[in-house]
KETOR-265420 format. One record per residue (C-alpha): y, x negated, z. Coordinates in steps of 0.1 Angstrom, whole numbers. Example, Ala and Ser with C-alpha at 12.3 -4.5 7.8 and 13.67 -1.06 7.14 Angstrom:
BEGIN
<kolvo c2="-45" c1="-123" c3="78"/>
<kolvo c2="-11" c1="-137" c3="71"/>
END
This chain:
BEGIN
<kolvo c2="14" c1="164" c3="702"/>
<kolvo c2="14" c1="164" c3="662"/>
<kolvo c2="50" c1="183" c3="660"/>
<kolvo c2="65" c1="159" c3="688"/>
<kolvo c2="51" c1="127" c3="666"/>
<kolvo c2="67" c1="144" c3="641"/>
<kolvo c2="100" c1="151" c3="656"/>
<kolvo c2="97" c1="112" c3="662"/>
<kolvo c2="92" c1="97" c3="634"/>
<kolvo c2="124" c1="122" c3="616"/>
<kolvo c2="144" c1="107" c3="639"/>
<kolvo c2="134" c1="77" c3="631"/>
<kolvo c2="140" c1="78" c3="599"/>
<kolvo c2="178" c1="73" c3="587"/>
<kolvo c2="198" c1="95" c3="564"/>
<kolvo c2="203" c1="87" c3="529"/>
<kolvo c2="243" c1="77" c3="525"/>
<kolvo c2="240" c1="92" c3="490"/>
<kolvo c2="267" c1="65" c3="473"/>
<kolvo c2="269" c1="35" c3="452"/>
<kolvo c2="258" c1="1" c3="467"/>
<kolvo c2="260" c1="-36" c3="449"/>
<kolvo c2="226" c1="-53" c3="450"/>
<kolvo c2="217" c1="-94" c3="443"/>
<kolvo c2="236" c1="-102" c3="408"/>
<kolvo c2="225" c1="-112" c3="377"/>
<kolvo c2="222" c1="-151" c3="372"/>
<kolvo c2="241" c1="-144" c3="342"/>
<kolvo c2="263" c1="-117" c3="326"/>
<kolvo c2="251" c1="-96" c3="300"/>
<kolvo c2="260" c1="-62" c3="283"/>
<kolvo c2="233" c1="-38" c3="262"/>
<kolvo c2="204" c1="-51" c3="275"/>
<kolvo c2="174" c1="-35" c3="275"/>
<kolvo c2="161" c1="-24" c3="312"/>
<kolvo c2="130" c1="-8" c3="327"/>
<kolvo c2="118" c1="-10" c3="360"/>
<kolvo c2="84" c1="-7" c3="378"/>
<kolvo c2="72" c1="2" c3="410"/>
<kolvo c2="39" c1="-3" c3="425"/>
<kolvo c2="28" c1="2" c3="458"/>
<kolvo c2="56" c1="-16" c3="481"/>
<kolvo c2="74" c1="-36" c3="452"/>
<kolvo c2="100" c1="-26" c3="426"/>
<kolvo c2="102" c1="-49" c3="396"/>
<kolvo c2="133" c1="-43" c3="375"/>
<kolvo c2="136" c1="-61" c3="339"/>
<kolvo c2="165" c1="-67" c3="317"/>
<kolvo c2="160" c1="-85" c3="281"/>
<kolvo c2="187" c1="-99" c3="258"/>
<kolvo c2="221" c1="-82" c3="251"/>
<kolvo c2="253" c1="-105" c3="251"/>
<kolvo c2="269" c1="-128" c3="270"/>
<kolvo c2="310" c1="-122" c3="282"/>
<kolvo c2="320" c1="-141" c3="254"/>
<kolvo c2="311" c1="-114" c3="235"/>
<kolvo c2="303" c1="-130" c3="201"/>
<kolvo c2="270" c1="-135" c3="175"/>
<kolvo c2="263" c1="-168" c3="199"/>
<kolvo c2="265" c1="-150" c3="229"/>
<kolvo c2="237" c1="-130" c3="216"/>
<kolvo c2="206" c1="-139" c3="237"/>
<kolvo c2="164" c1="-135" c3="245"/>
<kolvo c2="170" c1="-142" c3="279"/>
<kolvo c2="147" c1="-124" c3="300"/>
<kolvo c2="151" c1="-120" c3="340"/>
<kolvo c2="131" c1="-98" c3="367"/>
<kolvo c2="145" c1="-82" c3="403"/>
<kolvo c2="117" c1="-83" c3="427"/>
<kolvo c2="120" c1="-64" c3="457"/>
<kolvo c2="97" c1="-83" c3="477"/>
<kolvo c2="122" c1="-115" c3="471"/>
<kolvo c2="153" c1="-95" c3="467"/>
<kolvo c2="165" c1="-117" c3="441"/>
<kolvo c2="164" c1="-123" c3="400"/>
<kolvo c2="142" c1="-146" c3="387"/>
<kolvo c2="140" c1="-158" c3="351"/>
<kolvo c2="112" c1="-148" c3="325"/>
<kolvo c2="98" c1="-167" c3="297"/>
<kolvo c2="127" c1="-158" c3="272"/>
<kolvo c2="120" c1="-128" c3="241"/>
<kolvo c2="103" c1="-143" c3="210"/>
<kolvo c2="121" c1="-152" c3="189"/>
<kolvo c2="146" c1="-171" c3="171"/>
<kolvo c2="174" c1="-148" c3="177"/>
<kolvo c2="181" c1="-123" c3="209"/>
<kolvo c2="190" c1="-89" c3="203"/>
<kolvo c2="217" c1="-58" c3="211"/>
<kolvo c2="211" c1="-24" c3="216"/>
<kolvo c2="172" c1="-26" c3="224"/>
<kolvo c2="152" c1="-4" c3="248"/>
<kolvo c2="130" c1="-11" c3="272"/>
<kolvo c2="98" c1="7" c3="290"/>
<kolvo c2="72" c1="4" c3="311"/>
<kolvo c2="37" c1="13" c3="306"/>
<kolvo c2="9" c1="11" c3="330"/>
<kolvo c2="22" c1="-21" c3="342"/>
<kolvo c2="30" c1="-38" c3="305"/>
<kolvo c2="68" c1="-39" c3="294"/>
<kolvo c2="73" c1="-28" c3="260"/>
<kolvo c2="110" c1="-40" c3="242"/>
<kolvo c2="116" c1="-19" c3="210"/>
<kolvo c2="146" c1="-28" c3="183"/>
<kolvo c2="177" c1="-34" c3="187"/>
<kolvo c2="200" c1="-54" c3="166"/>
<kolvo c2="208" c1="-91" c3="155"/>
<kolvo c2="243" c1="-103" c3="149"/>
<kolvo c2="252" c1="-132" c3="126"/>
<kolvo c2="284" c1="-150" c3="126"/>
<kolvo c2="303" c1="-131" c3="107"/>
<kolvo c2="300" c1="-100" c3="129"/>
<kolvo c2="270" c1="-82" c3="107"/>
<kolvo c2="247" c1="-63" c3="122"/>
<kolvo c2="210" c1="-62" c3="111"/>
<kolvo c2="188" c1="-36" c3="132"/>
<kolvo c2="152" c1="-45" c3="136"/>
<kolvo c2="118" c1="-30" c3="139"/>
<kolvo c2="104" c1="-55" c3="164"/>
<kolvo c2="82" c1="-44" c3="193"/>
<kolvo c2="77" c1="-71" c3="218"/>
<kolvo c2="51" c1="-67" c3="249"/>
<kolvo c2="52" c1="-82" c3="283"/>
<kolvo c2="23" c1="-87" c3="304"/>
<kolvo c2="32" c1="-103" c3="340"/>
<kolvo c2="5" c1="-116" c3="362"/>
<kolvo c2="-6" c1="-90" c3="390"/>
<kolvo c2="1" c1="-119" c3="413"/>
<kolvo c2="30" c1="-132" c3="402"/>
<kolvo c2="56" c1="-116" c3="377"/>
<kolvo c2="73" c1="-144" c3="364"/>
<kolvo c2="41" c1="-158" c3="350"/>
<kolvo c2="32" c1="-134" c3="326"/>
<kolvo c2="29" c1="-134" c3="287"/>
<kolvo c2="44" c1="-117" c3="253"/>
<kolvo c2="26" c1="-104" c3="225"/>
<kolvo c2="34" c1="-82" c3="194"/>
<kolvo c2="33" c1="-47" c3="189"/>
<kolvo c2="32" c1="-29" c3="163"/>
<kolvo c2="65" c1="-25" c3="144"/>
<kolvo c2="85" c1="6" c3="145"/>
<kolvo c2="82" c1="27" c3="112"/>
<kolvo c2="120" c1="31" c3="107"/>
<kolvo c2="138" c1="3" c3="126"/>
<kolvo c2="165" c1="15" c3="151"/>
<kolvo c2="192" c1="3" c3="180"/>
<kolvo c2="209" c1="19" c3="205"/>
<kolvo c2="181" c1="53" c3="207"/>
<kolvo c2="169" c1="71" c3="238"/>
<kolvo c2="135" c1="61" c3="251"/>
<kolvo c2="109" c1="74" c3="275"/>
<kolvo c2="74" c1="77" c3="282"/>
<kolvo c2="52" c1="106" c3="283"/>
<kolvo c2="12" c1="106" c3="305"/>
<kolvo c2="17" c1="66" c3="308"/>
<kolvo c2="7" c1="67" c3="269"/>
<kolvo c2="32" c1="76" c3="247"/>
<kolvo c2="65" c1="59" c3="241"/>
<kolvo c2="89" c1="84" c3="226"/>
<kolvo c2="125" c1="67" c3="207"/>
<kolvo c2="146" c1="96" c3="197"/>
<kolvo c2="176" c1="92" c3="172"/>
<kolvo c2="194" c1="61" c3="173"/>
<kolvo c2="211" c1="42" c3="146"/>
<kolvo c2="189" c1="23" c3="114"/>
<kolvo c2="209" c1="2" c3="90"/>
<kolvo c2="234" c1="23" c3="83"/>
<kolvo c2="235" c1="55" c3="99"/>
<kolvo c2="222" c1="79" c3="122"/>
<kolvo c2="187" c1="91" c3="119"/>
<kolvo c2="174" c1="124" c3="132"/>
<kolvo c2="137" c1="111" c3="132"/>
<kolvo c2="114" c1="108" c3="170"/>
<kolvo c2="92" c1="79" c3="164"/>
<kolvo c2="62" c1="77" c3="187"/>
<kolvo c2="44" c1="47" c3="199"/>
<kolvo c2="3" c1="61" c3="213"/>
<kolvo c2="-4" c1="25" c3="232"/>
<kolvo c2="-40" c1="35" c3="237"/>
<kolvo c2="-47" c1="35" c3="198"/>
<kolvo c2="-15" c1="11" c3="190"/>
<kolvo c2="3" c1="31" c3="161"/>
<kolvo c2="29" c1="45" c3="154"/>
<kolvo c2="27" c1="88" c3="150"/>
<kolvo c2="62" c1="110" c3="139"/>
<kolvo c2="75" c1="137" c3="161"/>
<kolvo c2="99" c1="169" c3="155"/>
<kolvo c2="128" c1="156" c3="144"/>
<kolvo c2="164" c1="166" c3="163"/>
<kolvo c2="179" c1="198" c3="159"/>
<kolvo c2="210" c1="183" c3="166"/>
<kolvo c2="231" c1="160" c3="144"/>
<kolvo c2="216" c1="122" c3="144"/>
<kolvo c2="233" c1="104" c3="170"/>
<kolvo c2="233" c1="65" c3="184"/>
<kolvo c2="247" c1="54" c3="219"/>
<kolvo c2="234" c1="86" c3="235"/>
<kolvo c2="221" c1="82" c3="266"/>
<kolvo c2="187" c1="103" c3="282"/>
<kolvo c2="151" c1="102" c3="290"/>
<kolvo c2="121" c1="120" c3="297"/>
<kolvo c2="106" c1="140" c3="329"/>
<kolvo c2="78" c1="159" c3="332"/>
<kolvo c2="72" c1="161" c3="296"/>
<kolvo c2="113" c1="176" c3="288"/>
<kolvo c2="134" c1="151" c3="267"/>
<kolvo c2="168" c1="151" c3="280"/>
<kolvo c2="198" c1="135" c3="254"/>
<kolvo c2="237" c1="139" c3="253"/>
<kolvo c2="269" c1="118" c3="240"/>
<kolvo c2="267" c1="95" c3="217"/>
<kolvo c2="283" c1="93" c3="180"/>
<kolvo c2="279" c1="102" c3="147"/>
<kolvo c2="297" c1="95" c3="114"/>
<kolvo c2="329" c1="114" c3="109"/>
<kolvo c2="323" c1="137" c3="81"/>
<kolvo c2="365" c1="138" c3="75"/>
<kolvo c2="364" c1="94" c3="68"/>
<kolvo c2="346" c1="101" c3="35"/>
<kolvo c2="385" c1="117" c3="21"/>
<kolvo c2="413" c1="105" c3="44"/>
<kolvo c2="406" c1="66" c3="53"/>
<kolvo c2="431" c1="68" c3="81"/>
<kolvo c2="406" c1="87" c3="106"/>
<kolvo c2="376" c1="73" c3="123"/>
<kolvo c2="347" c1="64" c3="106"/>
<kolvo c2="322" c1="76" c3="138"/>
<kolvo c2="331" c1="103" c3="160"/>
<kolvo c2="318" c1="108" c3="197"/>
<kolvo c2="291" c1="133" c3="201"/>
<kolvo c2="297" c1="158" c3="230"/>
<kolvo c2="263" c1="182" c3="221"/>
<kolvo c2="237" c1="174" c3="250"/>
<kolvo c2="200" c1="186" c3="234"/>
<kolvo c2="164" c1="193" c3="256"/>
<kolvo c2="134" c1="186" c3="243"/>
<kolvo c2="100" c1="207" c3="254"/>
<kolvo c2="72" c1="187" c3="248"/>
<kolvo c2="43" c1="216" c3="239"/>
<kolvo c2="16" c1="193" c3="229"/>
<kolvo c2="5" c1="159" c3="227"/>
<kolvo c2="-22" c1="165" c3="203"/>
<kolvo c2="-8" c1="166" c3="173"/>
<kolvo c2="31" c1="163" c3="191"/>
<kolvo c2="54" c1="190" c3="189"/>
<kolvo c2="84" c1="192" c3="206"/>
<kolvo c2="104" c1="224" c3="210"/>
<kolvo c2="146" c1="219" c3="207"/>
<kolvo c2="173" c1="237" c3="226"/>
<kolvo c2="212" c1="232" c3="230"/>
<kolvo c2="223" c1="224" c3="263"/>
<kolvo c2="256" c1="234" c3="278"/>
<kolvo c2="283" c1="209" c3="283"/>
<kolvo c2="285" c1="186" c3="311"/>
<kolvo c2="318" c1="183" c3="332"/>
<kolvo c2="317" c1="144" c3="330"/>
<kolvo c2="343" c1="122" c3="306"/>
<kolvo c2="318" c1="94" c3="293"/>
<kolvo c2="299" c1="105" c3="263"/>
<kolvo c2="292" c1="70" c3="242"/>
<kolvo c2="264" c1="45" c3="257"/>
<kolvo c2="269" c1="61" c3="294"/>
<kolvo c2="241" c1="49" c3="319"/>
<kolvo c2="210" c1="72" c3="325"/>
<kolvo c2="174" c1="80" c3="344"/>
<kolvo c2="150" c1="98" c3="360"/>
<kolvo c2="154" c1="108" c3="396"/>
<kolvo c2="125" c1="131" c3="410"/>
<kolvo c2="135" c1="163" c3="381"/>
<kolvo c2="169" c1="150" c3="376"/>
<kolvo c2="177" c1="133" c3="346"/>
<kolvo c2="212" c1="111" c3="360"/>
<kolvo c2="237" c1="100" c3="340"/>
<kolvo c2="269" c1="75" c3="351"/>
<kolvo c2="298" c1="56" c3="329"/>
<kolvo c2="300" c1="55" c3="294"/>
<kolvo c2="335" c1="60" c3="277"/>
<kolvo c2="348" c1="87" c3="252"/>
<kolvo c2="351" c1="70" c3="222"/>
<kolvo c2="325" c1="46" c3="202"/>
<kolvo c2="333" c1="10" c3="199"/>
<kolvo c2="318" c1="-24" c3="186"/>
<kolvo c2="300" c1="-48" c3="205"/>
<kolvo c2="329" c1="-62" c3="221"/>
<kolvo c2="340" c1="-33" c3="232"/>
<kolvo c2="371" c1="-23" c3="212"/>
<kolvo c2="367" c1="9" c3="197"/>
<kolvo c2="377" c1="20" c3="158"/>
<kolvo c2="419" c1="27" c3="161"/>
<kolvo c2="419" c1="-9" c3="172"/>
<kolvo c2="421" c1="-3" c3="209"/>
<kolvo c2="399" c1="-14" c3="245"/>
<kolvo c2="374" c1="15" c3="250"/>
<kolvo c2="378" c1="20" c3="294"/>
<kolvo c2="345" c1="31" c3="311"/>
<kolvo c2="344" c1="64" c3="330"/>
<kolvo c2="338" c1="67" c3="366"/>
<kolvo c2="318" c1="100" c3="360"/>
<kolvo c2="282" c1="105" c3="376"/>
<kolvo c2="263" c1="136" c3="371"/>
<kolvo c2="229" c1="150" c3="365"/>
<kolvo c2="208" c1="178" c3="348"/>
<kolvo c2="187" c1="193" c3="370"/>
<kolvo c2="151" c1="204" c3="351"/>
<kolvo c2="142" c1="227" c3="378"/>
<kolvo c2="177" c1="248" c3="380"/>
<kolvo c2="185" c1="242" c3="346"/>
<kolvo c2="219" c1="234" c3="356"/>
<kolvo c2="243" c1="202" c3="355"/>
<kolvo c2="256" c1="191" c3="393"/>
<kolvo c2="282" c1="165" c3="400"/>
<kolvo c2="275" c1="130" c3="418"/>
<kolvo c2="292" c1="101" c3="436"/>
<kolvo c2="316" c1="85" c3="411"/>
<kolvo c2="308" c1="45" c3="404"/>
<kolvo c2="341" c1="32" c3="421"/>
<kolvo c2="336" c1="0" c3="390"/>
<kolvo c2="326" c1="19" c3="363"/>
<kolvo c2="304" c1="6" c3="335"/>
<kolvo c2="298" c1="14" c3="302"/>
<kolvo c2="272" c1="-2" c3="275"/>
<kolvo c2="245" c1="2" c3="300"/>
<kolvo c2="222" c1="26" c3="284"/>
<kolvo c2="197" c1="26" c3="307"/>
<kolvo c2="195" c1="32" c3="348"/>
<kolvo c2="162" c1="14" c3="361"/>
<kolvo c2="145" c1="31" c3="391"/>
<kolvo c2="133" c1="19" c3="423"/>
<kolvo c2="124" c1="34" c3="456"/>
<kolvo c2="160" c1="41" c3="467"/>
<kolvo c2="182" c1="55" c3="435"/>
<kolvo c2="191" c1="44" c3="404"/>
<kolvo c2="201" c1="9" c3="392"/>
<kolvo c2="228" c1="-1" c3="363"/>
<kolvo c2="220" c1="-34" c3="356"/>
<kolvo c2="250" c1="-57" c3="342"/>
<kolvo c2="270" c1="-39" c3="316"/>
<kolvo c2="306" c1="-39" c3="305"/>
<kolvo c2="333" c1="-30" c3="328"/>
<kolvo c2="376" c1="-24" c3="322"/>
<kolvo c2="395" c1="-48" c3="302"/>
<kolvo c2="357" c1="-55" c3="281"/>
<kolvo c2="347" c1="-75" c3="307"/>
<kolvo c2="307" c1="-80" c3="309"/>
<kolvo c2="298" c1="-79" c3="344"/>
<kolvo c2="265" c1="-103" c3="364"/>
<kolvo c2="274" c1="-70" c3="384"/>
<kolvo c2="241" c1="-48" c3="398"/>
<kolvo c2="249" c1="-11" c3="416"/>
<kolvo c2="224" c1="11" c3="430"/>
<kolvo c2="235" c1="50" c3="431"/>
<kolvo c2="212" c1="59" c3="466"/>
<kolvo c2="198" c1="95" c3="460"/>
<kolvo c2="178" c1="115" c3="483"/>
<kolvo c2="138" c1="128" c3="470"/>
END
């Protein structure tokens, strides 16, 4: 009786197309934003925060703040980010139900970038998410944009790398939210990068891509001042207590995009998607002048096999994402910057099986 109920309920249940599908759009464009997402029980919540508007300038800069709820299937809007001006390049997480938003960069009018140590907190109402509140964290010791961010026992928020003023810095800053300060990690092995793209599962910090200054711009003017990063680094978390995390080179992926591609976690997989081979600005032109094109590339490490495998290509590539937001079906890029520089209200789930 139990294996027929069984045999039931499999049949029951339908494949998974594994494949890219659109979901409900943003109510407004908007390109390196911070997302997270959040699940709980039956109900997905998926944030994005600030990032700029399609015109792609300092006042397209914004602290717009929005929310996907599953149980709606729609965006809804947040009480904007403090503040007087929005941010690029921040991260987002989630921890045990609050959503943290760490650094990122102003722009003024002239095109100057200023990257910030801010930490902002949001708190929605277990009723209703759109009714929740900010606070202020604790500021990050060494400000930074455009770092890798993940989470480790609910507790620890973990920013590795990432660009601080004026360069790359090697350093992994960690946030304990039980105590609220800030502790230091092992730095990188690797070379300090910003626009990488990773994240953390089961305690093993996955990077790759990115840039890096270009060590040949210092004597010949006529090359590139930053250089993409092809090096993809894991990180063994050993101890929590104090932290000490264990490096190790990766082999190469078989996927084009390197600089600000899209990534997450799916069950041991850490997923990455889009991206583009060569950094650029905010508006998406890169150094020689010319429009950086996303890359239609999908792939993922797999923790378990310690071995990259190859996945549905995004038929409208992003790139400037950062961040794929989970829910109960895939992986989510949320908005973004798509061929020709054009920033996208566009949302895309890659479905994944378990």
């Amino acid at each position: 009786m139990r294996l027929a109920t069984l045999a039931l309920l499999l049949l029951a249940s339908p494949p998974v197309n594994i494949g890219w599908t659109d979901m409900p759009s943003l109510p407004s464009a908007v390109t390196n934003n911070a997302v997270a997402s959040y699940t709980h029980k039956d109900r997905t919540l998926i944030y994005s925060f600030m990032g700029m508007g399609k015109e792609k300038n300092a006042s397209a800069v914004t602290t717009n703040a929005m929310v996907y709820d599953s149980l709606h299937d729609q965006w809804r809007v947040l009480p904007p980010v403090p503040g007087k001006k929005g941010r690029v390049g921040a991260s987002a997480v989630v921890v045990d139900g609050d959503v943290y938003v760490l650094g990122g960069y102003t722009l003024d009018a002239d095109g100057k970038k200023k990257t910030v140590a801010d930490v902002d907190i949001y708190t929605p109402s277990e009723v209703e998410p759109t009714q929740g509140y900010w606070a202020k964290g604790i500021p990050i010791p060494i400000p930074v944009d455009d770092t890798v961010t993940g989470v480790v026992d609910d507790r620890f928020i973990l920013l590795v790398s990432g660009w601080s003023v004026d360069d790359g810095i090697a350093n992994v800053q960690i946030y304990d939210t039980y105590k609220d300060h800030w502790l230091p990690g092992n730095v990188i092995s690797g070379k300090p990068v910003f626009g990488h793209s990773g994240a953390i599962v089961n305690k093993t910090i996955i990077y790759c891509g990115g840039a890096h200054k270009n060590p040949d711009h210092k004597d010949d003017h006529t090359k590139p001042e930053f250089v993409a990063a092809d090096e993809c680094w894991q990180g063994k978390i050993v101890s929590t207590g104090p932290f000490k995390i264990e490096w190790q080179e990766l082999p190469q992926h078989s996927g084009i995009g390197q600089y600000r591609m899209a990534s997450g976690v799916w069950a041991k997989k850490i997923v990455f998607s889009g991206g583009t081979d060569a950094p650029y600005s905010y508006d998406g032109v890169k150094t020689d002048g010319k429009p950086a094109s996303p890359s239609v590339s999908t792939f993922a490490w797999d923790t378990d096999k310690n071995a990259w495998e190859t996945l549905p290509n995004d038929p409208q590539p992003t790139m400037d994402v950062r961040t794929m937001a989970a829910d109960r079906s895939g992986l989510v890029v949320v908005g973004g910057m798509q061929a020709g520089q054009k920033v996208e209200k566009r949302v895309a789930r890659l479905n994944l099986k378990r």
